[in-house]
ZAMARGU-4260 file (C-alpha; in steps of 0.2 Angstrom, whole numbers, plus 5000, padded with zeros to 4 digits):
<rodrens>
0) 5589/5762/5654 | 5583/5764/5673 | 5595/5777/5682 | 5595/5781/5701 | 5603/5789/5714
5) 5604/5792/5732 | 5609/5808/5738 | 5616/5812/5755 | 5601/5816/5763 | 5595/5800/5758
10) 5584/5806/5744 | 5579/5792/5730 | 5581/5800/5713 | 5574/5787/5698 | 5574/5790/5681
15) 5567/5784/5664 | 5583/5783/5653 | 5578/5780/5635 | 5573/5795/5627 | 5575/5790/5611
20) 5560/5779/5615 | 5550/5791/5622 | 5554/5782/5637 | 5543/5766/5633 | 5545/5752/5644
25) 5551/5735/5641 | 5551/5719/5653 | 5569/5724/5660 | 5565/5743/5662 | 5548/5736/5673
30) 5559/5723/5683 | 5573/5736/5687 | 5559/5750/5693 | 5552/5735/5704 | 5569/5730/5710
35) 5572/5747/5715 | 5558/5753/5723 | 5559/5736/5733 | 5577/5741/5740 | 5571/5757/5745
40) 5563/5756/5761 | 5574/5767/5769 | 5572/5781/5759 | 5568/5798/5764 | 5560/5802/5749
45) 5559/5797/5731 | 5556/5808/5715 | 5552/5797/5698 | 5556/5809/5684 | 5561/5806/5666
50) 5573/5810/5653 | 5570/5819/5637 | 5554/5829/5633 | 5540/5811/5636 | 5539/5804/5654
55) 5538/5789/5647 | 5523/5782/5632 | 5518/5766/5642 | 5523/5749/5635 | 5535/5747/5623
60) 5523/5743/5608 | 5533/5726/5600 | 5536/5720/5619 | 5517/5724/5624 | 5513/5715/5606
65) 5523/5701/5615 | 5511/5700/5630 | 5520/5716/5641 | 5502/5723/5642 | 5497/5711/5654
70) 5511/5707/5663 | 5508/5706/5685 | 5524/5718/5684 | 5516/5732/5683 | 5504/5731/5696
75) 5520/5724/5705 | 5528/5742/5703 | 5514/5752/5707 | 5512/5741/5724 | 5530/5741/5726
80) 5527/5761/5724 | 5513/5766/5733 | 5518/5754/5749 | 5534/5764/5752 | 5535/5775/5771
85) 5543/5788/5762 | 5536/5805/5755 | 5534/5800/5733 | 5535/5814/5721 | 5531/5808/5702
90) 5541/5823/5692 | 5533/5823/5674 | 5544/5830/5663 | 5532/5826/5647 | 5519/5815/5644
95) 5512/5801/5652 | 5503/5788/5643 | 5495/5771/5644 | 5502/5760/5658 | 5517/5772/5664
100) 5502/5781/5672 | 5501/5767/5683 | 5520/5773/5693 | 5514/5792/5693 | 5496/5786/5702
105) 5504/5775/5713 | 5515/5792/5719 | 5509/5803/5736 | 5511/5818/5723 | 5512/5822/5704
110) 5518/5837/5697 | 5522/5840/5678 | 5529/5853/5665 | 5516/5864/5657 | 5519/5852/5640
115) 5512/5835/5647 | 5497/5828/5642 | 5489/5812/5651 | 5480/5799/5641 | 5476/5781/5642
120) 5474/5771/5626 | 5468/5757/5631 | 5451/5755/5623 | 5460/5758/5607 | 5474/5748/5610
125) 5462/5732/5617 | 5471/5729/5634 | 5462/5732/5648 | 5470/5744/5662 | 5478/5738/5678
130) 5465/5737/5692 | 5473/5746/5702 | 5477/5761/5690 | 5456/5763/5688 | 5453/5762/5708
135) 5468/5775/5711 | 5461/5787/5695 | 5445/5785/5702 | 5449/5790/5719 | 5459/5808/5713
140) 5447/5812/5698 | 5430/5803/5701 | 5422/5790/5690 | 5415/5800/5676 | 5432/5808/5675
145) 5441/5792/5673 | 5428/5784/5661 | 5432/5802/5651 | 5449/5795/5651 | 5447/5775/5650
150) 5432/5773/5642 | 5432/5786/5631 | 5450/5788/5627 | 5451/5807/5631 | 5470/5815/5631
155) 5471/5829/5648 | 5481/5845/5644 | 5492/5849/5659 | 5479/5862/5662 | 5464/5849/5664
160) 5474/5837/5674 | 5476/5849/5687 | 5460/5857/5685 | 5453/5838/5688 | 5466/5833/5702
165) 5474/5822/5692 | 5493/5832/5694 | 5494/5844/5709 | 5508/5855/5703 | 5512/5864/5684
170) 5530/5869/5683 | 5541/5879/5673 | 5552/5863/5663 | 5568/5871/5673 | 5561/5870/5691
175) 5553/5854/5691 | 5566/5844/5700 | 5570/5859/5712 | 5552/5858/5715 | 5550/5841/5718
180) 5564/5842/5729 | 5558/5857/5740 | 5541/5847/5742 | 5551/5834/5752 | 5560/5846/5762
185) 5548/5846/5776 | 5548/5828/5777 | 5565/5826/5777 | 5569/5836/5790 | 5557/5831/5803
190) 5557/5816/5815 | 5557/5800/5804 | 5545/5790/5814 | 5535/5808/5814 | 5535/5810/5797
195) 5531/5792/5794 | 5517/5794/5804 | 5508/5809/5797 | 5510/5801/5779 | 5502/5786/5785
200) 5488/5796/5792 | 5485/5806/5775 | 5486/5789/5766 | 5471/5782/5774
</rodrens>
């Protein structure tokens, strides 16, 4: 249910592979993700996309019931995520909702189709959100914003995502690998130790 490839020019490509789902996420899904992202030090960028019309809905709802809410492996991935040298694109092909927005957070860059919607149930739902997910929404949107979102259990339209600086990109549903891929084609092509460098600046 977790897809990747490598390309030649030693791109990561992941993808969430259960549409029927919505791409909801169940321990293996979250353990493979991690694995992945753990093996791919040497990559020269990696785009996290999904499959199907949903990015992904979050926790699988019987496996959360089951205690996947508050499992480390999420903040395991978005660590795993956010600590790689490489250039990360988050590619939203649809929705993004509850924990799932933990992986498109942890990412340098998030762009999305004009369909996606953003939310965060967890007041509803009675989990509380990974820490990590509220200090990284917090530090792109503000702390009123994210309260709009955790607190009070707003759902963002693509348009006030990016108007907020939650996503940095809307794209038409056919270019947004193509986009995702020519965002990485400067860092690609320059220096490696450069490259790494200047991300590590703009990460600070």
């Amino acid at each position: 249910m977790i897809r990747h490839s490598i390309g030649e020019n030693g791109l990561w490509t992941v993808i969430l592979d259960r549409p029927e789902k919505a791409n909801a996420l169940t321990e293996s899904m979250l353990a493979q993700l991690c694995e992945i992202t753990q093996e791919a030090q040497s990559a020269r960028g990696l785009i996290l996309t999904g499959n199907g019309r949903v990015f992904s809905a979050g926790a699988d709802l019987d496996a959360a019931k089951a205690g996947l809410a508050v499992s480390p492996l999420w903040e395991q991935l978005s660590a795993a995520i956010a600590a790689l040298p490489c250039l990360t694109v988050a590619a939203l092909n649809g929705t993004v909702a509850g924990g799932a927005n933990g992986m498109a957070l942890a990412c340098d860059l998030r762009i999305a189709v004009a369909s996606t919607k953003v939310f965060y149930p967890v007041m509803k739902l009675g989990y509380r959100p990974q820490p990590s997910d509220v200090k990284r929404m917090s530090a792109l949107i503000g702390p009123a914003r994210t309260k709009l979102i955790l607190a009070a259990g707003q759902k963002l339209t693509a348009d006030e995502a990016l108007a907020f600086g939650m996503i940095d990109r809307i794209v038409l549903d056919e270019q947004l690998l193509p986009t995702a891929q020519a965002l990485l084609s400067d860092y690609q092509a320059a220096d490696p130790e450069v490259a790494m460098a200047i991300l590590a600046d703009c990460r600070v």
